[in-house]
N, C-alpha and C positions, 0 to 999 in steps of 0.2 A: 504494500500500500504506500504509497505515494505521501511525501510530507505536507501538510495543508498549505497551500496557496497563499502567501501572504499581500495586500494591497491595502493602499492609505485613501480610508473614505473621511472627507471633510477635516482631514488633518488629523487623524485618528486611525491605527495599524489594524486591524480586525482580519479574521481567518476566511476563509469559503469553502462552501463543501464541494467546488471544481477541481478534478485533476488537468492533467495536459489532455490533447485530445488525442495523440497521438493519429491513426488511421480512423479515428470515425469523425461523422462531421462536425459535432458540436463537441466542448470541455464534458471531460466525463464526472457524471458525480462520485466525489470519493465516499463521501459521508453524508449520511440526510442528519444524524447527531448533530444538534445547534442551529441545524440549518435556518434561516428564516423565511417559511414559505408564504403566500399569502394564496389561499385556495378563494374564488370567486366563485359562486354555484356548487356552494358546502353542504346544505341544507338535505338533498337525499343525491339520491342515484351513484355515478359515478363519483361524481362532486365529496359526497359527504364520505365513500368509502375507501376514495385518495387521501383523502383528511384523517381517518382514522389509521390508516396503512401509516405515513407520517408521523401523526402521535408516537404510534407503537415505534418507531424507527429513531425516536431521540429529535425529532426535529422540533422546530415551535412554529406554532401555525394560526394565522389570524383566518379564522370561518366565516364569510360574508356571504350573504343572501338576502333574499328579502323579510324569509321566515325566519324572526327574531327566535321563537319557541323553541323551533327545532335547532337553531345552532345553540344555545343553551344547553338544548340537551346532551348535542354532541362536544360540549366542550366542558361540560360536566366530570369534575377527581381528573381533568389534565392540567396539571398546574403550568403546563407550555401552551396553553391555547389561548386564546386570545375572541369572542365570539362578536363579531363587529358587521353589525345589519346593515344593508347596502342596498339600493336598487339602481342597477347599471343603466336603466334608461335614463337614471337624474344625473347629471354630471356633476354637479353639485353636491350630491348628493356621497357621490365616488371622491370629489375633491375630500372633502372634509374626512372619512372613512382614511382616507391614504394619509392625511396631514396627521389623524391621533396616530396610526400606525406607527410610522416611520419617529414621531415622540418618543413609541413606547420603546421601541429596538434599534433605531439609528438608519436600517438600510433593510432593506428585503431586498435576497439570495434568487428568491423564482417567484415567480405570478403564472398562478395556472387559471386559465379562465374556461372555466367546467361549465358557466352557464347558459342555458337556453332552452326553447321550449320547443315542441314538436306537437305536429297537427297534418292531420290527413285530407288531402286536398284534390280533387282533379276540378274537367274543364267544367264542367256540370253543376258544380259547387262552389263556385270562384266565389271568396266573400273578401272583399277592399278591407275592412276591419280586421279580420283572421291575417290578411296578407299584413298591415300593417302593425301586428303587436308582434308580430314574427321576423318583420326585421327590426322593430326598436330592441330588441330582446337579444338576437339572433347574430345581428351583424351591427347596426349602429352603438346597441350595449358593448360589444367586442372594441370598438373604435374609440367609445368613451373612455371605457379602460387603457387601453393605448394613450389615449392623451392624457390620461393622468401618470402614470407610471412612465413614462416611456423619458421624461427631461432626467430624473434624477438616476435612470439605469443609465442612461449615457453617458453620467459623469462620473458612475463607476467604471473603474476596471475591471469588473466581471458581473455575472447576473445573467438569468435568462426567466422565458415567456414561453407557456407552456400555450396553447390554444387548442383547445375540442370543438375540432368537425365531426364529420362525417362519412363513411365509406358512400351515402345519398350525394355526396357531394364530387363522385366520380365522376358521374354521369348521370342520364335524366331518367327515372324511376316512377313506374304507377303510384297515386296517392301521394308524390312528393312534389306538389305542384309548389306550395311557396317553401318547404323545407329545403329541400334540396338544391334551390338555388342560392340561400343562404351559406348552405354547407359548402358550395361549390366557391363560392364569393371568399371563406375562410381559407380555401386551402390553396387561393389565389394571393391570398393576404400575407400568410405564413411565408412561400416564396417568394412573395418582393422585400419581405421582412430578413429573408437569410442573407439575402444580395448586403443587405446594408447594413445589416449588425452582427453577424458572424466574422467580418474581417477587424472588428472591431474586438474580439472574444470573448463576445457574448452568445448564450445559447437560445438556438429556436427552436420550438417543437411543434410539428404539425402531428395531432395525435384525429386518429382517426376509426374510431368503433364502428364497429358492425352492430350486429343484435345484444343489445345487454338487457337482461332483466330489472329494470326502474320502473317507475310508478308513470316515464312516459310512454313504455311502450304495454305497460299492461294492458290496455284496451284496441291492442291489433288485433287483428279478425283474420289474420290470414299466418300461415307457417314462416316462423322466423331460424332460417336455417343458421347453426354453429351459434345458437344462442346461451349466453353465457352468464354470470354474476357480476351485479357490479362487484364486490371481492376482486373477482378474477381480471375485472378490465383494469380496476387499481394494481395490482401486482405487475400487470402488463405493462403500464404507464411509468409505472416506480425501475424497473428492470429497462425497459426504454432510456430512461433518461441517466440510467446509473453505466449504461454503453454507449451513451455519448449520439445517439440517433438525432434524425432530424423527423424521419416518419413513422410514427411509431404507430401500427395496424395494427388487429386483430379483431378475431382471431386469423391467423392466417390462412387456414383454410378456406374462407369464407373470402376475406380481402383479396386474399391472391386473387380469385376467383374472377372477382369482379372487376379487378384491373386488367385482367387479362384482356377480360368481355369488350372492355370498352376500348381494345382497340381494335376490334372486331368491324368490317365494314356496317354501315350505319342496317344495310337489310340482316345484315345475321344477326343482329345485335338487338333488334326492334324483336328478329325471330324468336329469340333463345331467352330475352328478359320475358316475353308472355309463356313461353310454354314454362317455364318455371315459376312462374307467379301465378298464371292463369288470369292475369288481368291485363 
């Protein structure tokens, strides 16, 4: 194991949990122990089960959501947690959340931003309201977070930003009429984002789930193939970022699958997404 990293924040020597990157593309994590993460979208699903994998790992973690109750309760006998109610469509709202933060600890190590909603949508159903809580949520909440975080990372010398899309976000998918453009838009984000902060050495991560078991995908009606726990997409995530990754999938069987599909001519592609969906 590699000796911790040392760099002077605001005149001040403090450690990092980044080793060298050696061959992968981003600093690899040495240690989540200390680390200072800031988890955005804590509250359930993956969000809140990235945050508990952390806890358990030594790290200290500020839980932000909108669900003040439930970060309470996940932040409940961890004397490293920190539970700080947030809602990313308010900037303001994010400004002020980030301003006590960075009080209570000086600097945050990673911002993972887990948050956002999902909804089922085709041509038939189009609703201007559905489409617009789903990108203030989706993608302008993502952006909000960027422009809070993103002045005082740069005047670190190290730090990274973790972002949850979507495997909806490969390519265009039954039922994912406004989702999946959103997810597409993230992982369009994420690489303009590596262009211009990775040479700088800091980390970016485009993480990108398939089927996970949350309370957003409880009410699908159709077979969710390689469907997994949120437990297991945290363990994925935490493993991802400790190998220094930029795209962190899973599961793989399932991702692979669908990256392959989509570069499939647009007629076998349109063919092979209906005979497996049936939609």
């Amino acid at each position: 194991m590699t000796p911790a990293s040392l760099v002077s924040i605001a005149g001040e020597t403090t450690t990092t949990p980044f080793s060298h990157r050696g061959f992968a593309m981003n600093p690899r994590v040495r240690s989540w122990k200390g680390a200072r993460v800031w988890v955005i979208g804590a509250s359930t699903g993956i969000g809140a089960a990235t945050a508990s994998l952390l806890l358990s790992k030594g790290a200290h973690v500020a839980l932000s959501a909108r669900n003040a109750t439930a970060l309470k309760n996940l932040a409940r006998n961890h004397a490293h947690a920190i539970a700080l109610p947030v809602d990313i469509t308010q900037l303001a709202d994010l400004k002020s959340a980030h301003s006590s933060l960075l009080a209570q600890w000086g600097h945050i190590d990673i911002v993972l931003i887990v948050a956002g909603i999902y909804n089922e949508m085709r041509a038939d159903t189009l609703d201007m309201k559905q489409i617009n809580d789903v990108l203030d949520i989706n993608l302008r909440g993502v952006f909000h977070c960027l422009d809070v975080v993103m002045p005082d990372l740069l005047k670190q010398q190290h730090g990274g930003i973790g972002i949850v899309s979507s495997v909806a976000g490969y390519s265009g998918l039954p039922k994912a009429l406004a989702y999946g453009p959103t997810k597409a838009a993230l992982i369009n984000l994420c690489e303009s984002l590596y262009f211009d902060l990775s040479r700088r050495g800091h980390a970016i991560y485009l993480i990108n789930p398939g089927f996970v078991k949350t309370p957003a995908t409880a009410n699908n009606d159709f077979k969710m193939p390689g469907l997994i726990s949120a437990e297991e997409a945290a363990r994925e995530i935490l493993s991802g970022m400790e190998r220094g990754q930029f795209h962190i999938h899973f599961p793989k069987g399932f991702t692979n699958w669908l990256r392959f599909a989509r570069l499939l001519p647009y007629r076998w592609y349109f063919h092979l997404i209906h005979k497996v969906t049936g939609l």
